[in-house]
BALUM-416406 format. One record per residue (C-alpha): x, y, z. Coordinates in steps of 0.2 Angstrom, whole numbers, plus 5000, padded with zeros to 4 digits. Layout:
    c1    c2    c3
     X     Y     Z
...
This chain:
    c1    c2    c3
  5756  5622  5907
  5747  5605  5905
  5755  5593  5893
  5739  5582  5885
  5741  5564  5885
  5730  5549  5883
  5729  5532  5885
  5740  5519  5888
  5759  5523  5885
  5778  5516  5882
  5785  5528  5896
  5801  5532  5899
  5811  5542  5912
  5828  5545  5911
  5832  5546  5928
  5848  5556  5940
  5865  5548  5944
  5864  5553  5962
  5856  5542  5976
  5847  5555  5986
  5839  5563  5969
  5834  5545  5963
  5825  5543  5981
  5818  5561  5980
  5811  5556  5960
  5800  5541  5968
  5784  5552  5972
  5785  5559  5956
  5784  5539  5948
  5771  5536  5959
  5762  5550  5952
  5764  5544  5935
  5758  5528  5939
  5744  5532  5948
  5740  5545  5933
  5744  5533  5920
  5737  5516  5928
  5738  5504  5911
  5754  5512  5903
  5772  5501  5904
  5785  5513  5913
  5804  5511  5911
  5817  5519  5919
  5833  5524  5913
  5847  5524  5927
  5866  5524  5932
  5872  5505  5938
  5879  5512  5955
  5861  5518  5959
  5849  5504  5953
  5846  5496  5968
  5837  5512  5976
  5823  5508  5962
  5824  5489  5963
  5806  5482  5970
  5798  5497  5966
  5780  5493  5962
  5775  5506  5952
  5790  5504  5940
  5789  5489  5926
  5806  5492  5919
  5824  5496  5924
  5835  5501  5910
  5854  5500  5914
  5862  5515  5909
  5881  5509  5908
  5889  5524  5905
  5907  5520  5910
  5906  5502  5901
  5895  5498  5887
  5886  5516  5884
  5901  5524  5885
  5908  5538  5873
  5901  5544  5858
  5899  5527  5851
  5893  5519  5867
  5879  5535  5868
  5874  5529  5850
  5870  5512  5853
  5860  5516  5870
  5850  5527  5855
  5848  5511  5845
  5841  5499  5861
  5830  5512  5868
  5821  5514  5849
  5818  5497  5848
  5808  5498  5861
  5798  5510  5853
  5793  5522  5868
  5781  5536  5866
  5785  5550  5879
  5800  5553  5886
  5800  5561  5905
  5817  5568  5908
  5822  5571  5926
  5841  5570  5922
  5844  5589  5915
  5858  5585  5905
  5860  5590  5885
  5866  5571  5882
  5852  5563  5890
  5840  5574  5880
  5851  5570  5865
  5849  5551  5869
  5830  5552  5871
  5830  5562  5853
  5841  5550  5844
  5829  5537  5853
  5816  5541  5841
  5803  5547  5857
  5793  5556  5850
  5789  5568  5866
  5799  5574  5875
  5797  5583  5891
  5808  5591  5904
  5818  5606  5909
  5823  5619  5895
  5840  5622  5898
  5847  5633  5886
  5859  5620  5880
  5844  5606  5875
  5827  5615  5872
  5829  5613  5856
  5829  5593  5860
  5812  5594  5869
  5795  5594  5862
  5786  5600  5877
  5801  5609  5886
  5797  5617  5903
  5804  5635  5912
  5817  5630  5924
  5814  5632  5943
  5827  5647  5950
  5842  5637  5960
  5837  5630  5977
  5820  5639  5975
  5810  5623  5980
  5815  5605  5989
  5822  5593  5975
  5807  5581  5979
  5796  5597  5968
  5807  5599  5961
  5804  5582  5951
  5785  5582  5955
  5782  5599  5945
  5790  5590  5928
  5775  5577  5933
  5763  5590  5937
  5765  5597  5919
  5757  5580  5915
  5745  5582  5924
  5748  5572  5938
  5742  5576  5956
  5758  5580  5966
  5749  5580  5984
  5760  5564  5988
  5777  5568  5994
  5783  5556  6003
  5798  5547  5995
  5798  5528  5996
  5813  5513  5997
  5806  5496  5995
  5814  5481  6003
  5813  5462  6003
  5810  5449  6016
  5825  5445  6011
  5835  5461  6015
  5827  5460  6033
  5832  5442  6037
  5848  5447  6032
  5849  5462  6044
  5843  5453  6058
  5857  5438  6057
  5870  5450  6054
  5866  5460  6068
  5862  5445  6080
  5880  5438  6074
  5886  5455  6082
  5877  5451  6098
  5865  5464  6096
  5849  5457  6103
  5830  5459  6101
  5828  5472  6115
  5843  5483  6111
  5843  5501  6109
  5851  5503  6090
  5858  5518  6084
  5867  5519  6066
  5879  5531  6062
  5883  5535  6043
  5898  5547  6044
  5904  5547  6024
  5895  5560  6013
  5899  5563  5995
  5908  5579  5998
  5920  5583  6012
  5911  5598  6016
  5896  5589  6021
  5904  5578  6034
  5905  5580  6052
  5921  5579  6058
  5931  5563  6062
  5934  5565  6081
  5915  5572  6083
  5908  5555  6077
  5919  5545  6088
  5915  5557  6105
  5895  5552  6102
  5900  5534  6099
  5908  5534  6114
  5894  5542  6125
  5880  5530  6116
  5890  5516  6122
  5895  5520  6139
  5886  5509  6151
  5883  5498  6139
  5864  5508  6135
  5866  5509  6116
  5874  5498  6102
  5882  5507  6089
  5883  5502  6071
  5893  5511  6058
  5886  5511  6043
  5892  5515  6026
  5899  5509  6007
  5917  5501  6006
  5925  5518  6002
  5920  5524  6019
  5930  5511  6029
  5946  5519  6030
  5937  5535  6036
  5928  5522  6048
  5943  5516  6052
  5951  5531  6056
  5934  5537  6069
  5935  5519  6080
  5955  5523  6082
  5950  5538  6091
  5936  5531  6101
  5937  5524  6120
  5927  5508  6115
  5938  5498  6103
  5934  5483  6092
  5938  5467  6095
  5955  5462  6090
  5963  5478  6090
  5976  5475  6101
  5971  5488  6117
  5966  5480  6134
  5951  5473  6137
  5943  5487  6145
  5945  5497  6129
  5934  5484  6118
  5919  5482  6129
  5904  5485  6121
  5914  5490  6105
  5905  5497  6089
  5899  5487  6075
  5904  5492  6058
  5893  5484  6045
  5902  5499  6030
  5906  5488  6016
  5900  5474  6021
  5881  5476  6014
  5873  5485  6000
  5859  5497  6000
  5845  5486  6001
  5854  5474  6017
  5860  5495  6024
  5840  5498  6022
  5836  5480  6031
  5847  5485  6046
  5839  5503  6047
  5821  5494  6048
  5832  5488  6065
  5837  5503  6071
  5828  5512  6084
  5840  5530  6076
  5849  5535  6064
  5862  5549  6063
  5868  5556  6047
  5876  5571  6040
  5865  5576  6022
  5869  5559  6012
  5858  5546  6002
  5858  5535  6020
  5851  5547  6027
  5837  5550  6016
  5835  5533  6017
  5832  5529  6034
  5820  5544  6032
  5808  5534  6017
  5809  5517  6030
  5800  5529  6043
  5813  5528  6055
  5818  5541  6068
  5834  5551  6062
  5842  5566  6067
  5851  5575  6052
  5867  5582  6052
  5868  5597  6040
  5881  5612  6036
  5883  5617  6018
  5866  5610  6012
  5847  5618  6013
  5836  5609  6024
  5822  5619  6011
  5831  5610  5997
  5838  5594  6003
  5830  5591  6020
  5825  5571  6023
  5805  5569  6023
  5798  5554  6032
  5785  5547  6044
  5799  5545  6058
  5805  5556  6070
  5816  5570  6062
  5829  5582  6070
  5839  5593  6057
  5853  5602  6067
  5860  5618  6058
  5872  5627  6066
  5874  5647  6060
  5893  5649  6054
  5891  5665  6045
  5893  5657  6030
  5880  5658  6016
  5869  5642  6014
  5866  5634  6002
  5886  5634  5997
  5893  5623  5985
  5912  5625  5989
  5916  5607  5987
  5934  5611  5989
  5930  5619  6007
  5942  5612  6019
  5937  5623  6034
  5918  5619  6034
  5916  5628  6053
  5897  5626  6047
  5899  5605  6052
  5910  5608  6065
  5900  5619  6076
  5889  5604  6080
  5897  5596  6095
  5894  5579  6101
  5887  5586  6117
  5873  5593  6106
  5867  5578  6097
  5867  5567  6114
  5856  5581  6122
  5845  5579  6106
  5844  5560  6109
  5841  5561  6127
  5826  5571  6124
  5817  5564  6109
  5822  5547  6110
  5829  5540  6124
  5811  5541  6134
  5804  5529  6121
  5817  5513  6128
  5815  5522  6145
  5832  5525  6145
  5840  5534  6158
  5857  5543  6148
């Protein structure tokens, strides 16, 4: 189905709450731009993901979407409806697939509409589209196809995360502040994840710290938000190499890991990624990150679909999956077991980085 459009257009898309999905939406806005050159695009969107759209050429709007402050509740929903009609919008492109989003966008006063039929919002859609079976297709077509239905060319996939001058210079003191310098061999590690299930285990982050840093070959960076600092916290206590500071003999704190979690925000995290000569992650917005900077990554995954979530990027990219007779995707937030995560030893992701990366520092592991 082609949806017919023409000229130039108040656009708005009410974007996802989720950093990944926002970062895996970025094609489909390129799309639009490139199919709608002269029209003004705005973008709905959380607060705690703004900055993954911040810089964003192709954007000439971010709409603040403060839904646990000002927008929030029935009333809050109601006067978001009033600010987005007085900016008269004429098509509406939802990639969020939620009935209240739809039900904004309607009580906007948009007078198209487009985006998934759910059963619960069709009725609030003027051009509603099938919606794709479950994990049928990776999340970044999953948001070109809405596009596509505009008649956008979706050949473009590649996800994108802009930063500034600023967000590197910024990288590059705080690392040198850290005595990294300009020929060392970086590796991040981002060990949070928004679901347990999803995370490698503690002591399996903390046994490949410790064999990157032995010999003093690689500098380790932990990376990650403020809420992941106790779990940081937790992976250094059990590693050889200590911080500075922590009390254990001086042995213990040579060449000690540097944890930069909480102390930067995405677009600084991204600034010290462009450092970084790898990053390792389980299935995380970091991740997918490092994979839109072009960086070389090695992806840790258990519970996810690399089909559905896997990272895209013009860097190096190892996914390791380990079989655990378990069905996958699965969706168990609540699993506390997640053998799938475990099965990936450290041993196997230091064999990985011996042979893809470490020829490229002429490293000798």
């Amino acid at each position: 189905m082609i949806i017919k459009t023409s000229g130039a257009l108040k656009i708005l898309i009410v974007e996802v709450n989720w950093l990944g999905d926002v970062l895996f939406s970025t094609p489909a806005i390129k799309a639009l731009r490139r199919k709608f050159p002269d029209s003004f695009l705005a973008c709905l969107i959380v607060p705690r993901v703004k900055q993954v759209l911040e810089g964003n050429p192709y954007i000439n709007e971010l709409i603040v979407n403060d839904e646990k402050g000002l927008h929030s509740g029935f009333w809050g929903k109601l006067r978001l409806a009033k600010e987005l009609r007085k900016k008269k919008f004429d098509l509406a492109i939802l990639f969020h697939r939620s009935s209240t989003r739809a039900l904004i966008a309607y009580l906007a006063g948009i007078p198209r509409r487009v985006g998934y039929a759910t059963w619960k919002r069709r009725f609030l859609l003027t051009d509603g589209l099938p919606m794709p079976k479950r994990d049928s297709s990776h999340r970044v077509d999953y948001y070109l196809d809405i596009v596509k239905a505009l008649g956008c060319d979706t050949q473009d996939r590649l996800y994108e995360f802009f930063t500034t001058e600023e967000d590197v210079c910024f990288a590059r003191d705080f690392l040198a502040a850290e005595g990294i310098a300009p020929g060392d061999f970086v590796v991040c590690l981002n060990p949070g994840g928004n679901w347990f299930p999803k995370r490698w285990p503690k002591e399996n982050f903390a046994g490949l710290a410790d064999k990157l840093i032995s010999g003093g070959q690689a500098k380790v960076v932990f990376c990650g938000s403020q809420n992941d600092r106790e779990l940081i916290a937790d992976i250094v206590s059990q590693m050889s190499h200590q911080p500075e500071g922590s009390g254990l003999p001086s042995d213990r704190q040579s060449h000690q890991p540097i944890i930069a979690a909480g102390r930067t925000n995405l677009k600084q995290l991204a600034g010290i990624f462009k450092r970084a000569d790898l990053v390792i992650s389980g299935d995380s917005g970091p991740l997918h990150i490092a994979a839109s900077l072009g960086r070389d990554i090695i992806g840790l995954f258990g519970p996810t679909s690399v089909r559905v979530s896997g990272p895209l990027g013009r860097g190096k990219i190892k996914i390791m999956q380990k079989d655990s007779d378990c069905r996958i995707p699965c969706y168990d937030k609540d699993c506390r077991d997640n053998l799938c995560m475990q099965k990936i030893t450290p041993e196997d992701v230091f064999s990985e980085i011996k042979d893809f990366l470490a020829v490229k520092k002429n490293l000798s592991f």
